[in-house]
DSSP file (Angstrom, degrees, kcal/mol; ACC not computed):
  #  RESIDUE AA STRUCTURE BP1 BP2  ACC     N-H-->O    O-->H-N    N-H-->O    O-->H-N    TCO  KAPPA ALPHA  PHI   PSI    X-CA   Y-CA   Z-CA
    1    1 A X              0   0    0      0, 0.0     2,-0.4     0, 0.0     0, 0.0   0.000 360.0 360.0 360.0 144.4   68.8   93.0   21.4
    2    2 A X        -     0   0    0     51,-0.0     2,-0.5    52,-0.0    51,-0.1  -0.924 360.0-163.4-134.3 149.0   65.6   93.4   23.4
    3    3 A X        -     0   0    0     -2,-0.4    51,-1.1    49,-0.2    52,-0.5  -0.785   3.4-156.1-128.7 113.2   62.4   90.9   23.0
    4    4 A X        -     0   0    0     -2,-0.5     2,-0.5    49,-0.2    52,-0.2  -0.172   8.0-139.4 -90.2 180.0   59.2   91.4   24.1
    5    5 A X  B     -a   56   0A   0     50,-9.9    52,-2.0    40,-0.1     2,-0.3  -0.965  53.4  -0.2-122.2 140.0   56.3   88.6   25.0
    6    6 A X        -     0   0    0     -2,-0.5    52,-0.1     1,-0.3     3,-0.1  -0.979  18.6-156.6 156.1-144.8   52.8   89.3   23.9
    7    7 A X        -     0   0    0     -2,-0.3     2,-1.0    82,-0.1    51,-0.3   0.820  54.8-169.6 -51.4 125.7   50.1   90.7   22.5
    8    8 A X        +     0   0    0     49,-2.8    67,-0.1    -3,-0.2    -1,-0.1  -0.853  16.3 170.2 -89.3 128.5   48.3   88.5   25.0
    9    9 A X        -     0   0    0     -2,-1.0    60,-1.6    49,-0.1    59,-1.0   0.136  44.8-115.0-107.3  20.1   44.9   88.6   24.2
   10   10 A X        -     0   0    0     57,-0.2    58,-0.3    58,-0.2    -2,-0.1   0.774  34.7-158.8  35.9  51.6   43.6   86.1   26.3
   11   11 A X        -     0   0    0     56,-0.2    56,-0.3    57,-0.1    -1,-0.1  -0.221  29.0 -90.7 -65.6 156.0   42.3   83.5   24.0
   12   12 A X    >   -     0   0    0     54,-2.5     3,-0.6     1,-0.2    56,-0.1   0.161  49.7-106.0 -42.4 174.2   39.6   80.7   25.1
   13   13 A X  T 3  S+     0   0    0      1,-0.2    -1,-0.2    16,-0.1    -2,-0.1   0.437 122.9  47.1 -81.8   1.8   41.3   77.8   26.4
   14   14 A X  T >  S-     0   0    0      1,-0.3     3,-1.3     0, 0.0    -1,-0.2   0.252 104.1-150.2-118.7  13.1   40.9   75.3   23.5
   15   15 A X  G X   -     0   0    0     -3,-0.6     3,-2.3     1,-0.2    -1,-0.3  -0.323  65.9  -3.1  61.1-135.1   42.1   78.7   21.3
   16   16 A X  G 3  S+     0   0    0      1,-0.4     3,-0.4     2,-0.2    -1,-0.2   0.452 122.5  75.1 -75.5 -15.5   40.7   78.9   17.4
   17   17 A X  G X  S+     0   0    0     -3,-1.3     3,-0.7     1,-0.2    -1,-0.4   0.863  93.0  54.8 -57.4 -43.8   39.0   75.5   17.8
   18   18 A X  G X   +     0   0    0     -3,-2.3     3,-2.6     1,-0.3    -1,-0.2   0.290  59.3 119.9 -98.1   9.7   36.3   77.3   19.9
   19   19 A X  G 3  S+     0   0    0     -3,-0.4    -1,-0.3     1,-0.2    -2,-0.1   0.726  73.4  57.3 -39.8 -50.0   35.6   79.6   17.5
   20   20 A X  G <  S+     0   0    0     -3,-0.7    -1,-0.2    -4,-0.0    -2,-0.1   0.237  77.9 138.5 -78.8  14.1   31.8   78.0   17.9
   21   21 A X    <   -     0   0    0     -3,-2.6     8,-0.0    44,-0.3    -3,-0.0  -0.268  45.7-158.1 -76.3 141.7   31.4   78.7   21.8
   22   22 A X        -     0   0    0     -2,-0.1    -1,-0.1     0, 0.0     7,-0.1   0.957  25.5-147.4 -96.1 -43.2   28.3   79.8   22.9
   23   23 A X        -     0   0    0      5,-0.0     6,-0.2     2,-0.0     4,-0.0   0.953  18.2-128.9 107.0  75.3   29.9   81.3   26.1
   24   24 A X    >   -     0   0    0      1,-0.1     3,-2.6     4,-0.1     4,-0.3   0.133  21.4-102.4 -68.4-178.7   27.3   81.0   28.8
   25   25 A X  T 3  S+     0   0    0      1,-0.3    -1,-0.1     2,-0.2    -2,-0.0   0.426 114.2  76.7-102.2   8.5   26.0   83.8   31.2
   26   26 A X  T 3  S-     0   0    0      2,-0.1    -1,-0.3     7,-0.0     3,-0.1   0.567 112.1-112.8 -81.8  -4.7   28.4   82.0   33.8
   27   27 A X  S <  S+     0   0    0     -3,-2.6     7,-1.0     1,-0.2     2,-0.2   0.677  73.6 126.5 103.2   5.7   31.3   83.4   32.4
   28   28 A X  E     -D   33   0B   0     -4,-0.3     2,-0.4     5,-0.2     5,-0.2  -0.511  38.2-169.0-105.5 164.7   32.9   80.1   31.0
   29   29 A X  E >  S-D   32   0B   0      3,-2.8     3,-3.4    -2,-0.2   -16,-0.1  -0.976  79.6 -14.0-134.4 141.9   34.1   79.0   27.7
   30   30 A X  T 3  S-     0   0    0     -2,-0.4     3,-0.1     1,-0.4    -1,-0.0   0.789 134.1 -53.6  42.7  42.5   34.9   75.0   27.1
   31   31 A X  T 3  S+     0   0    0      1,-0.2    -1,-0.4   -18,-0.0     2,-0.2   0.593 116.8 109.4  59.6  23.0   34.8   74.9   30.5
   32   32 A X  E <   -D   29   0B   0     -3,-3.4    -3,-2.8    -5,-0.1    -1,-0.2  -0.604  58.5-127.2-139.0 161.5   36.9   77.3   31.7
   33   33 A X  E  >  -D   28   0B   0     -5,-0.2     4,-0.7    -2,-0.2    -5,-0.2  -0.613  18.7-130.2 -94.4 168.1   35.9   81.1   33.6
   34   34 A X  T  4 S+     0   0    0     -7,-1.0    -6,-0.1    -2,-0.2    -7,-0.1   0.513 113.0  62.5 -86.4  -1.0   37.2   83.9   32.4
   35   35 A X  T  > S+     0   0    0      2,-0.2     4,-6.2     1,-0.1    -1,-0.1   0.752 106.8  47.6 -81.6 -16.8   38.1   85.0   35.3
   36   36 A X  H  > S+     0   0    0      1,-0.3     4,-2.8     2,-0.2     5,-0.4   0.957 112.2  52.2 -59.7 -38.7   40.6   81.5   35.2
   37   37 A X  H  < S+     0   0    0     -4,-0.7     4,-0.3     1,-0.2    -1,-0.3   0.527 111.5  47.2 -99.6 -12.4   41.7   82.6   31.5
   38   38 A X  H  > S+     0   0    0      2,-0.1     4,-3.3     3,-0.1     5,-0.4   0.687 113.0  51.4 -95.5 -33.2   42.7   86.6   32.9
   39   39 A X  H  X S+     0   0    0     -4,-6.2     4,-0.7     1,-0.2    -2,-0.2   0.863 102.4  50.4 -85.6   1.2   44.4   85.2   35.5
   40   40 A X  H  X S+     0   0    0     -4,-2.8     4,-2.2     2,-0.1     3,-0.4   0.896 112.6  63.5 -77.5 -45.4   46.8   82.5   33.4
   41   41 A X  H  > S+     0   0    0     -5,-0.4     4,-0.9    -4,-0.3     3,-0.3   0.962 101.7  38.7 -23.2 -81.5   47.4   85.9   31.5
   42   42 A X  H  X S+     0   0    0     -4,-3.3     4,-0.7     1,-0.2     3,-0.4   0.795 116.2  53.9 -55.4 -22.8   49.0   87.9   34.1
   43   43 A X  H  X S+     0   0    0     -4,-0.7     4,-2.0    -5,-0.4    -1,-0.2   0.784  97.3  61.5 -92.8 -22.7   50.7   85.1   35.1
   44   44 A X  H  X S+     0   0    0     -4,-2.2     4,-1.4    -3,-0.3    -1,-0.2   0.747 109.5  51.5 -64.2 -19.7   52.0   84.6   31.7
   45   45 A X  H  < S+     0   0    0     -4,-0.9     4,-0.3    -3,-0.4    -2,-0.2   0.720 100.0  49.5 -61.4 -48.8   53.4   87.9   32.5
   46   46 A X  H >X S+     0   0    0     -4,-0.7     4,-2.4    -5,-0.2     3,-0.8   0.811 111.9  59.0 -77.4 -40.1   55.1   87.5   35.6
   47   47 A X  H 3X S+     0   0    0     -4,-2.0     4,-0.7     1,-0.3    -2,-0.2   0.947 102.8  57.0 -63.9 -52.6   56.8   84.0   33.5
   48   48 A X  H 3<>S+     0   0    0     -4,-1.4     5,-2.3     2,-0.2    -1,-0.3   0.463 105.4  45.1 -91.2 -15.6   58.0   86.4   31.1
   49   49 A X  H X45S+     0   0    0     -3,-0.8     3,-4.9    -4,-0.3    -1,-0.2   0.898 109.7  57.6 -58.7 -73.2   60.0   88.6   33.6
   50   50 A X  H 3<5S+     0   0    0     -4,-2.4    -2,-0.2     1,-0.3    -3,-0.2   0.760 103.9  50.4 -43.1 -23.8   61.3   85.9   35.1
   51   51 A X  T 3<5S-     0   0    0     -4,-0.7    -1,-0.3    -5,-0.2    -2,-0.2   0.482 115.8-103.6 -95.1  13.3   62.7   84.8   32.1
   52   52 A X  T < 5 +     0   0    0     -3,-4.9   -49,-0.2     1,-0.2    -3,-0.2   0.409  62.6 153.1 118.7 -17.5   64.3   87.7   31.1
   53   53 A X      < -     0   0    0     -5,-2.3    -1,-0.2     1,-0.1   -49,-0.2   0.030  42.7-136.3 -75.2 179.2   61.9   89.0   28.2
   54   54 A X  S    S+     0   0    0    -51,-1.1    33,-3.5     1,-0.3     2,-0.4   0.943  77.3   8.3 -86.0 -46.3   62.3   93.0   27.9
   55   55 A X  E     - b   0  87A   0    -52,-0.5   -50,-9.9    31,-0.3     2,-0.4  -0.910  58.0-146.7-148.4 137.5   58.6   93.5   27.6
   56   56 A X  E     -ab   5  88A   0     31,-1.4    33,-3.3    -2,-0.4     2,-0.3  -0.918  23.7-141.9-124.7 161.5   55.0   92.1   27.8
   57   57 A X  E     - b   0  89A   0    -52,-2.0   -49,-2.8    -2,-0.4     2,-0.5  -0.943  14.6-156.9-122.6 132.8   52.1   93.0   25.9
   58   58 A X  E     - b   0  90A   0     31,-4.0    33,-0.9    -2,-0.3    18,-0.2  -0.681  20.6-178.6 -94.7  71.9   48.8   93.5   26.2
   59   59 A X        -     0   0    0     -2,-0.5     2,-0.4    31,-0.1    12,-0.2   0.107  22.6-114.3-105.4-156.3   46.6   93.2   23.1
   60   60 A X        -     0   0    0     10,-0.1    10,-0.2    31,-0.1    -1,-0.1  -0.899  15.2-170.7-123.1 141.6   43.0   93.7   22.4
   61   61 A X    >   +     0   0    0      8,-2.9     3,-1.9    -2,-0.4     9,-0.2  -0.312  21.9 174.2-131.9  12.9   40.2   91.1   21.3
   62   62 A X  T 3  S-     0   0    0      7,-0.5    69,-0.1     1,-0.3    70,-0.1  -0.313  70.2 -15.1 -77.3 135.8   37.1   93.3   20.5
   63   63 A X  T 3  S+     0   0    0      1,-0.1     2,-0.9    68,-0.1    -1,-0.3   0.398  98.9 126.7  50.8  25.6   34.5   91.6   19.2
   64   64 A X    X   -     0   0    0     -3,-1.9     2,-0.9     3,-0.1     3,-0.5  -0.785  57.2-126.0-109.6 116.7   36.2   88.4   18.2
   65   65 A X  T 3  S+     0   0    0     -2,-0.9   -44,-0.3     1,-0.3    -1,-0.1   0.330  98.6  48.2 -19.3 -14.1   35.1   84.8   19.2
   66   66 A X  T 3  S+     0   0    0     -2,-0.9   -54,-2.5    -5,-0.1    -1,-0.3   0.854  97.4  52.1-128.5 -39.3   37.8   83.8   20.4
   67   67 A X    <   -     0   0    0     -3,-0.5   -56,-0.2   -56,-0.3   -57,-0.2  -0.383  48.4-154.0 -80.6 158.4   39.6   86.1   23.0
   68   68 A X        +     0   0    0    -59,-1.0     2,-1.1   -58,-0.3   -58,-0.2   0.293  60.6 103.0-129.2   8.4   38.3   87.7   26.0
   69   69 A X        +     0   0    0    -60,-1.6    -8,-2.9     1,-0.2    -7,-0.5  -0.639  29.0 161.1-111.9  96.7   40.6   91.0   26.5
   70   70 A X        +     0   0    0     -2,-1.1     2,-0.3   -10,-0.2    -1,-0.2   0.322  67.8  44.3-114.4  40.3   38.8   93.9   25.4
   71   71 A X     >  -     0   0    0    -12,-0.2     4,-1.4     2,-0.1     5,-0.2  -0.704  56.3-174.6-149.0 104.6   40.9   96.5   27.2
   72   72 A X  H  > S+     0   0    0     -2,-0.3     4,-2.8    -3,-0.2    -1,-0.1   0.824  81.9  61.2 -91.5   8.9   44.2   95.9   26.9
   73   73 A X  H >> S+     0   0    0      2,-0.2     3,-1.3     3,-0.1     4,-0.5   0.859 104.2  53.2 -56.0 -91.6   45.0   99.0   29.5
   74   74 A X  H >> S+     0   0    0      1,-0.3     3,-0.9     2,-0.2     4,-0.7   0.431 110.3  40.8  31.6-102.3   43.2   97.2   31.8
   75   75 A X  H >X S+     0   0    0     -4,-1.4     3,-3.2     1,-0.2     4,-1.3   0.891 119.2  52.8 -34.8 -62.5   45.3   93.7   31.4
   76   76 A X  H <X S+     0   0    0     -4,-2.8     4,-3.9    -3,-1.3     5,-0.4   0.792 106.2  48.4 -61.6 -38.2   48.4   96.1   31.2
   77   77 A X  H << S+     0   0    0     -3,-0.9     4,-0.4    -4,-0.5    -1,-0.3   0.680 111.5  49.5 -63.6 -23.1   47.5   97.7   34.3
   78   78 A X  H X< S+     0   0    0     -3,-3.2     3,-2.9    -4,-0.7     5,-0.3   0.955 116.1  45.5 -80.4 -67.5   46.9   94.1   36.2
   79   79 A X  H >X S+     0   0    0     -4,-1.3     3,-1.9     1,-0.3     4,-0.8   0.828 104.1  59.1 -67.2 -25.4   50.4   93.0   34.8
   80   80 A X  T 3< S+     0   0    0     -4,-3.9    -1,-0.3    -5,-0.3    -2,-0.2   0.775 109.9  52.3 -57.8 -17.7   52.4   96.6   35.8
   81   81 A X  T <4 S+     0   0    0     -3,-2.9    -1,-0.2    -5,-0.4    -2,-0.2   0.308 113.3  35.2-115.4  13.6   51.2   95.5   39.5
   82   82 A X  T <4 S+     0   0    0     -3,-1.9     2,-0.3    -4,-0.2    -2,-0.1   0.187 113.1  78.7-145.0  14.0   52.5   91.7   39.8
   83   83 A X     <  -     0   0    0     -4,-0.8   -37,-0.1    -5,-0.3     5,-0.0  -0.841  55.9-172.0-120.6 172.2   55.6   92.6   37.8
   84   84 A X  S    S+     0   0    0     -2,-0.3    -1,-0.1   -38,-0.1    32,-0.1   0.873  73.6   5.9-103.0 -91.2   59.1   94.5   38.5
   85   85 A X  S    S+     0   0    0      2,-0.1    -2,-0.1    31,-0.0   -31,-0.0   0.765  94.9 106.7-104.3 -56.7   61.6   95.5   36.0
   86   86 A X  S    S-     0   0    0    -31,-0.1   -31,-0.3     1,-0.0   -32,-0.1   0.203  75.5-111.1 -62.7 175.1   59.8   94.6   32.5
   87   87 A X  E     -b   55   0A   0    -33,-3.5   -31,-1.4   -34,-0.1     2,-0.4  -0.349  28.9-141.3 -92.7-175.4   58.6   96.8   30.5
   88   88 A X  E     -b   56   0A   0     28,-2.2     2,-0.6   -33,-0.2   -31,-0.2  -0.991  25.3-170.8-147.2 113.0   54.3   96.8   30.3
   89   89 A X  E     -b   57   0A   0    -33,-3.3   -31,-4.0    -2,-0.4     2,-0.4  -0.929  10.0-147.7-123.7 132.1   53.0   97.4   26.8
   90   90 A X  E     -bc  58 119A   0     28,-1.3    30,-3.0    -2,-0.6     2,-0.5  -0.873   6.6-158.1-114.3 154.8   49.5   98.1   25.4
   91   91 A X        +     0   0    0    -33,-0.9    30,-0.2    -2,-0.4   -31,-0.1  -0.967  19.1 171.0-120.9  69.1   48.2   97.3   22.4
   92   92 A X        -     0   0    0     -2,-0.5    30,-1.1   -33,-0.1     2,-0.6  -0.363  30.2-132.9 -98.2 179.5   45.3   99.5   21.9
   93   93 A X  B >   -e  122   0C   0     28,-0.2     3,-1.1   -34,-0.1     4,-0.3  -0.872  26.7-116.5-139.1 139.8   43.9   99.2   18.3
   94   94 A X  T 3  S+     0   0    0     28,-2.1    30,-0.5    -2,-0.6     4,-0.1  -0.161  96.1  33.9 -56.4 130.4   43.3  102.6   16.6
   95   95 A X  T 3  S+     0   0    0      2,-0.3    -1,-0.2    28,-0.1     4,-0.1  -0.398 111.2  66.5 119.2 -49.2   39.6  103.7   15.7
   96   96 A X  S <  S+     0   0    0     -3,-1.1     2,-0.7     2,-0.1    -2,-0.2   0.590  97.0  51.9 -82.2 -35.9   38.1  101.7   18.9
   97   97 A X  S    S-     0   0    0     -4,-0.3    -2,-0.3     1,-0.1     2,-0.0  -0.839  85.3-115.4-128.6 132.0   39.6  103.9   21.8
   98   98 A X     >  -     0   0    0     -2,-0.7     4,-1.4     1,-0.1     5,-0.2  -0.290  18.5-136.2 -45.9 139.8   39.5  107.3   22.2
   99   99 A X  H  > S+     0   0    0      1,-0.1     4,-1.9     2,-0.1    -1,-0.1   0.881  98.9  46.5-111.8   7.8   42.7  108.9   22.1
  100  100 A X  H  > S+     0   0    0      2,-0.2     4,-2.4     3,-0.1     5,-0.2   0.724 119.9  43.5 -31.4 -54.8   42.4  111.4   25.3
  101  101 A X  H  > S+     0   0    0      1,-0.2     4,-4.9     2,-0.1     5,-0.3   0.997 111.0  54.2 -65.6 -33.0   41.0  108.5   27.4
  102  102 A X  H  X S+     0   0    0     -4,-1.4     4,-3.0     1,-0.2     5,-0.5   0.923 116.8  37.4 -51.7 -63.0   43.7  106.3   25.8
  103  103 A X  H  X S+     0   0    0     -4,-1.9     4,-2.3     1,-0.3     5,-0.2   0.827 111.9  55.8 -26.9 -63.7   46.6  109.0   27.1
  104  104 A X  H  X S+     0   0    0     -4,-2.4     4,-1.6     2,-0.2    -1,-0.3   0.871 110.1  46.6   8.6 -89.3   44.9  109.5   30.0
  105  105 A X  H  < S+     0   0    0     -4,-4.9     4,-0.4    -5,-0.2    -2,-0.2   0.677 114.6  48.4 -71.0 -17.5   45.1  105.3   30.6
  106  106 A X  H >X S+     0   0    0     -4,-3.0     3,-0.8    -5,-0.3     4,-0.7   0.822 103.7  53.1 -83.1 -57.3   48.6  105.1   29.8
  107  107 A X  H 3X S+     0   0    0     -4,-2.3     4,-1.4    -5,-0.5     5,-0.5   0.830 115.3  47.1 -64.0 -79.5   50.0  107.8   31.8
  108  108 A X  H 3X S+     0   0    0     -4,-1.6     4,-0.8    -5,-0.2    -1,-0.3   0.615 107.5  49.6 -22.1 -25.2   48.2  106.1   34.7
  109  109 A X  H X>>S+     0   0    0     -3,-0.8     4,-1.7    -4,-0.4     3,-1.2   0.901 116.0  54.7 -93.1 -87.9   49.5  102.3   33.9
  110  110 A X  I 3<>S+     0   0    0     -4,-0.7     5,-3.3     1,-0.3     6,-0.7   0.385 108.9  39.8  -6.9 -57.9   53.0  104.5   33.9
  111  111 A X  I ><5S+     0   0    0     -4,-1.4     3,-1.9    -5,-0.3    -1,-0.3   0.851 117.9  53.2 -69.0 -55.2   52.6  106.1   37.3
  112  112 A X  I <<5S+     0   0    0     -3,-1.2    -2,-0.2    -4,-0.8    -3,-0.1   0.993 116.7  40.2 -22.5 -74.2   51.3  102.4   38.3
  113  113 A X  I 3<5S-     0   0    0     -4,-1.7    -1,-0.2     1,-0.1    -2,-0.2   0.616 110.0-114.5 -57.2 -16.5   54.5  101.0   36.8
  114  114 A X  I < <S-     0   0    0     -3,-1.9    -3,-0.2    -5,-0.5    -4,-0.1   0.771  83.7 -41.6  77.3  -0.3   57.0  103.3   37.8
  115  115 A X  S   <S+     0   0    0     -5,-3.3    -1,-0.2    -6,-0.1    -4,-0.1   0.449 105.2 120.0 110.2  16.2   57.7  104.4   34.3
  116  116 A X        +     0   0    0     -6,-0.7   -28,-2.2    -7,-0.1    -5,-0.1   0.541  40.3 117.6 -88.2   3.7   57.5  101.2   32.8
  117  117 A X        +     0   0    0     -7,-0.4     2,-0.2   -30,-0.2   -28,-0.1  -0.072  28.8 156.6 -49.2 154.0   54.4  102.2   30.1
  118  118 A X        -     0   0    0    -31,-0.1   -28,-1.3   -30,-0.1     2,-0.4  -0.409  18.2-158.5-175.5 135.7   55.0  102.0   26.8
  119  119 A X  B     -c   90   0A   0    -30,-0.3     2,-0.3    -2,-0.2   -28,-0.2  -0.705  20.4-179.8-105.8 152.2   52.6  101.5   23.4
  120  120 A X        -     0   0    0    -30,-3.0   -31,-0.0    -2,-0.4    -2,-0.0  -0.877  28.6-129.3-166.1 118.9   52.3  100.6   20.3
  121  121 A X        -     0   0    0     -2,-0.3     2,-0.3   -30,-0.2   -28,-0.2  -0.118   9.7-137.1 -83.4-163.6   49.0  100.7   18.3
  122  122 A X  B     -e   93   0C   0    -30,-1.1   -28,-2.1     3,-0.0     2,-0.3  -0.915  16.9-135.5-134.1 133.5   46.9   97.8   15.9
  123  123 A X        -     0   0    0     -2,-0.3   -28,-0.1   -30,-0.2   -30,-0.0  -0.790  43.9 -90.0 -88.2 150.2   45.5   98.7   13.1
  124  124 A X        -     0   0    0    -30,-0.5    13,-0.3    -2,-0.3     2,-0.2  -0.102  36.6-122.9 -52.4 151.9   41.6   96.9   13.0
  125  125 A X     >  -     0   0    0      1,-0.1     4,-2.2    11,-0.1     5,-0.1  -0.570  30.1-106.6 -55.2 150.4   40.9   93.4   11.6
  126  126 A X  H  > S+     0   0    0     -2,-0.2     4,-2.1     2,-0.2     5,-0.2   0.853 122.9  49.8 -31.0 -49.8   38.6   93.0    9.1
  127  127 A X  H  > S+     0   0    0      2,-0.2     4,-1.7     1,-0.1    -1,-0.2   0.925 114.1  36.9 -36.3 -58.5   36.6   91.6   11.7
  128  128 A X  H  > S+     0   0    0      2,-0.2     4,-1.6     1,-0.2     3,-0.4   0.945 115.0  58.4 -71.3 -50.8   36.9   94.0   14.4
  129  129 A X  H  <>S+     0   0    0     -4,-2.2     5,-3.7     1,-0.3     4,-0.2   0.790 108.6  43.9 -77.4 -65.4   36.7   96.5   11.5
  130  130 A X  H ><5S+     0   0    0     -4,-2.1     3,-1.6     2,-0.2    -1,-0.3   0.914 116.7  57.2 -50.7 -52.7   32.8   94.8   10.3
  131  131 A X  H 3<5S+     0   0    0     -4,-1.7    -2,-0.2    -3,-0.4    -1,-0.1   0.965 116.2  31.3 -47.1 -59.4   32.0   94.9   14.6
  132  132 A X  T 3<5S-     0   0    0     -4,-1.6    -1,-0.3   -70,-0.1    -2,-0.2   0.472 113.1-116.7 -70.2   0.8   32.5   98.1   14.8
  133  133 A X  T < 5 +     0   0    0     -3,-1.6    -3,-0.2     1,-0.2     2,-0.2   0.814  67.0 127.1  27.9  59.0   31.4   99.5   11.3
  134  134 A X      < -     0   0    0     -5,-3.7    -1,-0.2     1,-0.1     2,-0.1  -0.486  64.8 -96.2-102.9 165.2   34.5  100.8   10.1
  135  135 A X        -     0   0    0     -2,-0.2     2,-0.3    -3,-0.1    -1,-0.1  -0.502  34.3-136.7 -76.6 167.0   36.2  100.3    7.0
  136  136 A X    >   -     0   0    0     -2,-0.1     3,-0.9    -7,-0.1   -10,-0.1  -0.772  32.7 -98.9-115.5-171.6   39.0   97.7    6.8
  137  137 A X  T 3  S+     0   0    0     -2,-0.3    -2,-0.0   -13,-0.3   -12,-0.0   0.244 124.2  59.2 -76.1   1.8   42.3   98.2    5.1
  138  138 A X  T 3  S+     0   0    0      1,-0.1    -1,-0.3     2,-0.1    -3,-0.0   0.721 107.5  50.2-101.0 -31.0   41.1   96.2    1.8
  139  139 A X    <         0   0    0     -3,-0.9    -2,-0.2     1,-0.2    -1,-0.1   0.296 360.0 360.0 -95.8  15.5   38.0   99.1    1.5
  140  140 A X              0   0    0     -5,-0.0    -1,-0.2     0, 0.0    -3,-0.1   0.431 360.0 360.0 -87.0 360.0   40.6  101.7    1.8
């Protein structure tokens, strides 16, 4: 049986509470940077090797209040470079990404990784769905 850890999507630090953050032009949320809040991320990454899990995950946050990863190549690419053995998965969510670049950003994380790439897409939120002006799955 194999288990992966994720999607991390690097939510604010006080998580769904903060939903009302104005998120000032210094980069902080509740008091926290974002650069603090990518790097508890990766590290949450590296934890999840050490303990054994198969696979981490990267997911995506676009346009939502509460998370700060809108690329989860990106993230994956940070965690394929402070990790070993697990496997490095992104999360892209379909509509949002090209899927050339997306290909593209995966065979790179891959070569990064040593062959450790692997994906699985998201269908949008209703949220993300309204950011972007797509349908969601209800208007389908």
């Amino acid at each position: 049986m194999r288990f992966g850890f994720g999607p991390l999507t690097l939510e604010s630090p006080e998580g769904w509470r903060c939903v009302g953050c104005s998120r000032p032009a210094d980069g902080s949320c509740c008091g926290k940077k974002q650069v603090d809040v990518f790097e508890e991320g990766l590290e949450q990454a590296v934890t999840a090797e050490w303990w054994g899990f198969d696979s981490v995950w990267a997911g995506e946050a676009n346009f939502s209040k509460v998370g700060f990863n809108s690329s989860s190549p990106v993230v994956a690419a940070g965690m394929a470079q402070r990790t070993e053995f697990v496997r490095v998965g992104v999360m892209p969510i379909l509509g949002l990404v090209n899927a050339i670049y997306l290909a593209e950003e995966v065979a790179c994380i891959d070569n990064i990784s040593a062959g450790r790439a692997i994906v699985a897409a998201q269908v949008p939120s209703a949220e993300v769905a309204r950011g972007w002006g797509g349908s969601n799955s209800a208007e389908r």
